[in-house]
N, C-alpha and C positions, 0 to 999 in steps of 0.2 A: 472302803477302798484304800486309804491312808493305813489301813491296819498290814492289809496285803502285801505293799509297796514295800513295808517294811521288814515282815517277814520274807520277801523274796528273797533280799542278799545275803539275807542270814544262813538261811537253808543253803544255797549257794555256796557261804562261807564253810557252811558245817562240811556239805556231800564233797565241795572241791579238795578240802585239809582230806578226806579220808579217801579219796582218790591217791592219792601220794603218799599215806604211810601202810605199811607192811605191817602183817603181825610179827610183834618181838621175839627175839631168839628167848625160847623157854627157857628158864633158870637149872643152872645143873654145870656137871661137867661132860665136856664136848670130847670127843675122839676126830681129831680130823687128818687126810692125808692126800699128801701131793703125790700125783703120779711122776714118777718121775725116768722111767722108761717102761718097757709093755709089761717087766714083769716082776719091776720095782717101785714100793712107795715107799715115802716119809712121812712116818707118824708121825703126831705131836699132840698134847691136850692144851684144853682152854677150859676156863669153867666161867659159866655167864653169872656174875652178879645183879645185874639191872638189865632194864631195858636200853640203856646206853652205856653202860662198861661190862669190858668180862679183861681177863686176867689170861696168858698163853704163860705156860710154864715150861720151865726147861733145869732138870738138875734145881739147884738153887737159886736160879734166876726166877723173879716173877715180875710178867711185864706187864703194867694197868695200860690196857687198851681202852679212851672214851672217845674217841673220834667214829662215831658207827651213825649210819645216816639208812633210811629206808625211805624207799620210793615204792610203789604199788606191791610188788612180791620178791624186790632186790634190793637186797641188804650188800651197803660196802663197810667195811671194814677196815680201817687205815690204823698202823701201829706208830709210834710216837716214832718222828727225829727221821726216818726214814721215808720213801718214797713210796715204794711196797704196797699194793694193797688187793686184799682181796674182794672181787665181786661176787657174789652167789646168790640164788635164788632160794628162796624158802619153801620146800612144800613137803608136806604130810611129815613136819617132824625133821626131814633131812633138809643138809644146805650143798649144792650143786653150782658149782661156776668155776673159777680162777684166780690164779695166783698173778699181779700182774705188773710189771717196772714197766714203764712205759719209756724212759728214757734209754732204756735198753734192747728197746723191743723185747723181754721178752715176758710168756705166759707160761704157765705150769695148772696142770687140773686142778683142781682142791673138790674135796667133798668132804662133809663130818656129819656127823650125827650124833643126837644126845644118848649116851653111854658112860657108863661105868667101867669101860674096858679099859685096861690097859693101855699103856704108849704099843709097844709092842707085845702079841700074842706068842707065846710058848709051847713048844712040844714038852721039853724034857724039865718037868720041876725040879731035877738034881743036876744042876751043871756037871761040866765034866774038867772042866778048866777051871782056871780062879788067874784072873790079870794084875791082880793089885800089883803096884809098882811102877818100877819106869822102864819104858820099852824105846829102844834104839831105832828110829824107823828111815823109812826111803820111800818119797813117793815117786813115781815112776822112774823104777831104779835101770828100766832099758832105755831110757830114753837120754840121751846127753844136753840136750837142749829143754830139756821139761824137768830131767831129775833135781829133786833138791833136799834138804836133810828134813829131820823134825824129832820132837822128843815125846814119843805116851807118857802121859802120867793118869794110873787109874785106879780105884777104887771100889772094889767090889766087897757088896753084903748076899750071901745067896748071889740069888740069878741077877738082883740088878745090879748095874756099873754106873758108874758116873766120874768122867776126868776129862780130859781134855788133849789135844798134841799141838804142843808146842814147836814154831819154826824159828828160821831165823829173822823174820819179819811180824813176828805176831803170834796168837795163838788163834784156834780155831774154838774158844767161847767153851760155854755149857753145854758137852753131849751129855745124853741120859738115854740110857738104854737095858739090855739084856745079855746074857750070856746063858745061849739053851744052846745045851750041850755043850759043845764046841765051837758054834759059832757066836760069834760078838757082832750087836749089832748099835749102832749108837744114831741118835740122830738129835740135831737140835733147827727151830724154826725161832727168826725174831723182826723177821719182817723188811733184810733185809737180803741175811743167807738163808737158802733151804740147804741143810749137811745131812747126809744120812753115812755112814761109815757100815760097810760089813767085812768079817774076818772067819775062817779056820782059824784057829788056836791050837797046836801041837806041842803039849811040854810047853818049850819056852821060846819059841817061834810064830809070827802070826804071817798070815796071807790074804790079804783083802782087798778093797777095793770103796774109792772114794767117790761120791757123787755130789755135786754141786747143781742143785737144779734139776733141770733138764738139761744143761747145755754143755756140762760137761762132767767126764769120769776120768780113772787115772786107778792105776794099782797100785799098791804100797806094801811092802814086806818091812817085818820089826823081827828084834828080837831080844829080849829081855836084861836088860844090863841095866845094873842097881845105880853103874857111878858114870853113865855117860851124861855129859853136859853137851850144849849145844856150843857154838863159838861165841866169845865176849861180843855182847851188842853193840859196845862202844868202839871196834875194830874194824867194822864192815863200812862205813860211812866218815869219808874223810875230806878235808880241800886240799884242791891239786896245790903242788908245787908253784909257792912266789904268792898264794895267796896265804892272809890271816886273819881276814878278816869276811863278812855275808852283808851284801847290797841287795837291795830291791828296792822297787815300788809299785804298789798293785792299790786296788781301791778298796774303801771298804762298803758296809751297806747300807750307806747315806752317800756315796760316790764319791768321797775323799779322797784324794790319795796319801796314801801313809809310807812313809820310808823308816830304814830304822833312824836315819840321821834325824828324827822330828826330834823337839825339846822335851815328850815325854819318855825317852830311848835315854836320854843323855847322863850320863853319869849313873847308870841302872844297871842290874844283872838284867839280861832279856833271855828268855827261853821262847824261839822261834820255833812251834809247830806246824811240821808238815801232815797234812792232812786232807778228811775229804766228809762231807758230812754223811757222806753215804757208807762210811766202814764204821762197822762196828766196833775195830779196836781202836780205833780213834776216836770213837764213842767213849768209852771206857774211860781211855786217857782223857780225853775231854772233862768228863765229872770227873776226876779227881784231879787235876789243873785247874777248876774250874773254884773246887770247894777250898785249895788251897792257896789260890790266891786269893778268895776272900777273907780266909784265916788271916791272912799275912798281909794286910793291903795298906801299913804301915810301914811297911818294909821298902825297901828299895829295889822292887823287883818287879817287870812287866811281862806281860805275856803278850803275845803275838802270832798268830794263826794262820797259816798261807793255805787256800782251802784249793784244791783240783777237782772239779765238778765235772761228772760225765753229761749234766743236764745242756739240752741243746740249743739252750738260749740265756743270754746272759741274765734275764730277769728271772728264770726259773732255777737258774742256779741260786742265785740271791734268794729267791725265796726259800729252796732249800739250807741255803745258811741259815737264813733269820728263824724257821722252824726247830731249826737245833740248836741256839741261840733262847729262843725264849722257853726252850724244852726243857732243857739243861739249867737256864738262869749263866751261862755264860756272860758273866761282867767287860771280859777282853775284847778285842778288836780281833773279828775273823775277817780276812784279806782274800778276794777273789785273786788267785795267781793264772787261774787257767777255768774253761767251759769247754764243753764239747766231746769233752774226753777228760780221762784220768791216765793218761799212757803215759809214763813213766819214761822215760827216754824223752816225750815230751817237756815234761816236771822238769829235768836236769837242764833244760835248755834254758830253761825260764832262773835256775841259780847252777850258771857254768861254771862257778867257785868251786862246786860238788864233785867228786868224783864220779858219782853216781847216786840217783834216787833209786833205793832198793824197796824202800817200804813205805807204804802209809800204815802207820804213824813212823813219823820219822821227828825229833828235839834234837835242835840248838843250843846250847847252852853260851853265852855270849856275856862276857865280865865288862865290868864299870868302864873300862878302855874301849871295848868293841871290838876285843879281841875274841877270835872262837875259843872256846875253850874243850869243847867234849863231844863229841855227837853220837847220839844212841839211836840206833834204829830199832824197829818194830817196839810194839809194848806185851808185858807180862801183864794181863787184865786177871782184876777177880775170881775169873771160872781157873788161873793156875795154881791159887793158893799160896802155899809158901814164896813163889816165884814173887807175886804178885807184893809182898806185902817186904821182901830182899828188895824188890824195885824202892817203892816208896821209902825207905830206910837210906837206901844210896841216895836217892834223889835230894831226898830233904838235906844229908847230909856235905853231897856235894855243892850245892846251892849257899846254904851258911857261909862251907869256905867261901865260896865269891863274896858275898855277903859282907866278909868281915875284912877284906882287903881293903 
């Protein structure tokens, strides 16, 4: 009887655990794609290494996903630093659910399956175009209130392409795609954007069209010019007249409040980031702020973070900090300035010193007086290249000068 009693909970223990886990996504690489209106999707590949990590690739990004959790026959899927995640069901081999931000309401389909296919499938294995270069673009060029500039920069071997388009607030990350025939087709997923980009290519003219999601599109005409540049980043973001100097105080996430006038600001160079843990190219700028101030943390220089959360409560903002905080290894102080929203017009309210908040990311650059001294808006991330690697060279170099005053 004492044998039985024993065995009960056990069996119990064994049948309950396998009540709740799922068979593992089979090993391989994944094809999977967001619906993203009735007669458009967004590919993207993943390739599963383990039963709890697989890897979503994009161009030269590869991003280790191990946060994957199963319960009876639904596997989620959550990608580092971001909120993003997808749900789906597992059966006969395919995975069926959704793409899902909760703090934004919104959803997108997802389905994948395990395949050796391609991102994107092809008619014409001989292109008819070839993009490489830098294309002059406009995305909604009728619209006066929506249009705004941007720069292609891309690269093509054969049929695939891989570049990116550059704004005045940022770039739009790792697309990876195709060019059959004449149309160009790009897209990248990273858990926090879905981008899918399609174009006609004519000679030296493009005509396409951007998709963000499900929730929104926008047309964009480019056309080919080797020496356009975008406007200096450093020109767009300034303090109004009578000011020279940047005040605040917001909290951080232990509920401190931090101003810059604390005794760790004082007699410092401070580079104040404007940001949001939900953007990607704040992402970006993040790791490499991140790894350079730990380069440098002899030096006399602080970093400081004002974070605009669209999450709709103040603790799940905070958690969204602290998630990209311990993602990243972030050493600095990230400052809750704003919840609820990330609206921009909002943001400027909160430092009226600004002219205008145009961009997340948006640096500070702030000398041993507390004087402002530079402000750059948007950032040139990794997936620009050259751009990318001109920033850090400026940065570093501007910074020293403060540095050595």
């Amino acid at each position: 009887m004492m044998r039985k009693l024993i065995l009960l909970p056990i069996l119990i223990l064994v049948f309950g655990c396998n009540l709740n886990r799922s068979d593992a996504l089979p090993e391989g690489v994944w094809r999977a794609e967001l619906q993203l209106t009735d007669t458009e999707v967004l590919p993207f590949n993943f390739e599963v290494t383990s039963r709890d990590a697989l890897k979503i690739s994009n161009a030269d990004e590869v991003i280790l996903v191990t946060d994957i959790t199963y319960s009876h026959d639904t596997i989620v899927i959550k990608t580092p630093v971001f909120e993003g995640y997808i749900k789906a069901v597992l059966k006969d081999g395919h995975l069926k659910g959704s793409f899902v931000k909760e703090s934004l309401d919104r959803v997108v389909s997802f389905s994948a399956e395990l395949s050796n296919k391609d991102r994107f499938s092809i008619k014409n294995e001989t292109p008819s175009q070839n993009v490489t270069g830098n294309w002059e673009t406009v995305f909604s060029p009728n619209s006066e209130e929506d249009k705004y500039i941007a720069k292609g920069v891309f690269e093509q071997n054969g049929t695939e392409v891989t570049g990116t388009f550059r704004t005045t607030t940022g770039d739009y990350r790792y697309l990876e795609g195709v060019m059959d025939g004449d149309i160009m087709k790009l897209s990248t997923f990273d858990g926090a954007h879905a981008f899918l980009f399609t174009a006609t290519v004519k000679d030296s003219t493009m005509n396409g069209k951007f998709y963000s999601g499900n929730h929104w599109e926008e047309p964009f005409i480019a056309k080919r010019n080797e020496t356009y540049e975008l406007p200096s980043a450093n020109d767009l973001t300034f303090l109004k007249k009578g000011y020279d100097a940047l005040e605040f105080t917001f909290p951080d996430t232990d509920s401190t409040q931090v101003s810059l006038s604390d005794k760790r600001f004082r007699d410092k160079v401070v580079i104040v980031q404007i940001m949001g843990s939900w953007c990607p190219n704040c992402l970006d700028e993040s790791k490499y702020y991140s790894e350079y101030y730990s380069n440098n943390a002899k030096k006399d220089i602080e970093f400081v973070a004002l974070a605009f959360e669209y999450a709709k409560s103040k603790d799940k903002a905070f958690k969204s900090i602290k998630r990209l905080k311990d993602d990243v290894g972030i050493q600095y102080p990230i400052l809750l300035a704003q919840y609820g929203s990330s609206d921009k017009a909002q943001a400027q309210e909160k430092l009226p010193m600004l002219n205008h908040v145009l961009s997340y990311p948006t640096s500070i650059y702030i000398d041993k007086k507390g004087k402002v001294r530079k402000i750059h808006t948007g950032f040139n991330g990794p997936a620009t290249g050259e751009k990318y690697i001109e920033f850090k060279a400026e940065f570093e170099s501007f910074v020293d000068e403060l540095l050595a005053e």
